[in-house]
N, C-alpha and C positions, 0 to 999 in steps of 0.2 A: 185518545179520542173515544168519546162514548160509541158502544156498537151499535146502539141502534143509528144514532146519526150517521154512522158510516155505513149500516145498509140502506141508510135514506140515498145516500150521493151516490152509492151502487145502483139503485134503482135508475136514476134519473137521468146519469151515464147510460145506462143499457137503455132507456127508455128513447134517451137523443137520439143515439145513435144507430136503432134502429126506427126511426120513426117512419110511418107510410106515409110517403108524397105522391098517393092516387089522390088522398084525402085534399091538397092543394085545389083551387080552385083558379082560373086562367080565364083571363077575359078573351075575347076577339082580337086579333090585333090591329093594333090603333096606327099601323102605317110606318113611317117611320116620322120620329120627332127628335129634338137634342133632348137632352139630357135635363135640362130645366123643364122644358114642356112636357116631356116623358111622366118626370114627377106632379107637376102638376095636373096633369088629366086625372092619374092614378087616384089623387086623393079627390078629385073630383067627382069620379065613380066609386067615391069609400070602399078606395082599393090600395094598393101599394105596390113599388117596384121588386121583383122579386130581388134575393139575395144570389150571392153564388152558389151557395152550398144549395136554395132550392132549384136553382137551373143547373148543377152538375147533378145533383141524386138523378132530377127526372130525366135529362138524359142517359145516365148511368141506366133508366129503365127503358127506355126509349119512347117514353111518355111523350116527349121534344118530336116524334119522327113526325108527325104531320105539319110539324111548321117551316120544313125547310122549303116546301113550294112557294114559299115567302118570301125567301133567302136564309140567311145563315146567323148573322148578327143582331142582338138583343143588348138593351140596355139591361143593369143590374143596380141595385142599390147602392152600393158599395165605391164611396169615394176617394179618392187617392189625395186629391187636396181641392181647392176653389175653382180650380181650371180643369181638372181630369178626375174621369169614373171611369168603372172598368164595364167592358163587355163581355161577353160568352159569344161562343162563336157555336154552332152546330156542326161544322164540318172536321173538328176533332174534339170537341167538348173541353176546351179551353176558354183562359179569358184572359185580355189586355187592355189594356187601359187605351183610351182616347179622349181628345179635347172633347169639353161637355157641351160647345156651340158645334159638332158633327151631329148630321141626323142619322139617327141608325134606328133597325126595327124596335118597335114596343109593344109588348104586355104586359098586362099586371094579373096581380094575386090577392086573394085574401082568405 
């Protein structure tokens, strides 16, 4: 492999993976909605549903501590098939899938 391209894909690794997610941006929260509605607000507000890796980092920072006066459970982008997405949970910074007609908390990002 040429080196420079292999200090290219070094970079971009270290780059991902230490990426700042203060830099994320978080709307209000929209309540709670299913998983269809969720997504469509988001793009409504030329936003989008965050992913898991950015609702685990910013709780791994505790960026997440003001929204559990909310509750605990967030929709995510991230879908398992036509009938189930996954959620993140704040009371241990996990996430499990649920049917996508449950209403559960929503934010978005962009």
């Amino acid at each position: 492999m040429n080196p420079n391209k292999l200090i290219l894909i070094l970079i971009f690794i270290s780059f991902s993976l230490c990426s700042d997610t203060t830099k994320l941006k978080w709307s209000a929260s929209l309540g709670k909605l299913t998983w269809s509605e969720a997504k469509t607000k988001c793009t409504e507000l030329k936003m989008r549903l965050p992913t898991l890796e950015e609702l685990k980092k910013s709780y791994d920072t505790e960026e997440l501590e003001s929204w559990k006066k909310e509750g605990n459970t967030f929709w995510t982008a991230n879908e398992i098939s036509k009938e189930r997405a996954y959620y993140f949970t704040l009371l241990n910074g996990v996430s499990f899938s649920l049917a996508k007609d449950k209403t559960i908390l929503t934010r978005c990002i962009w």
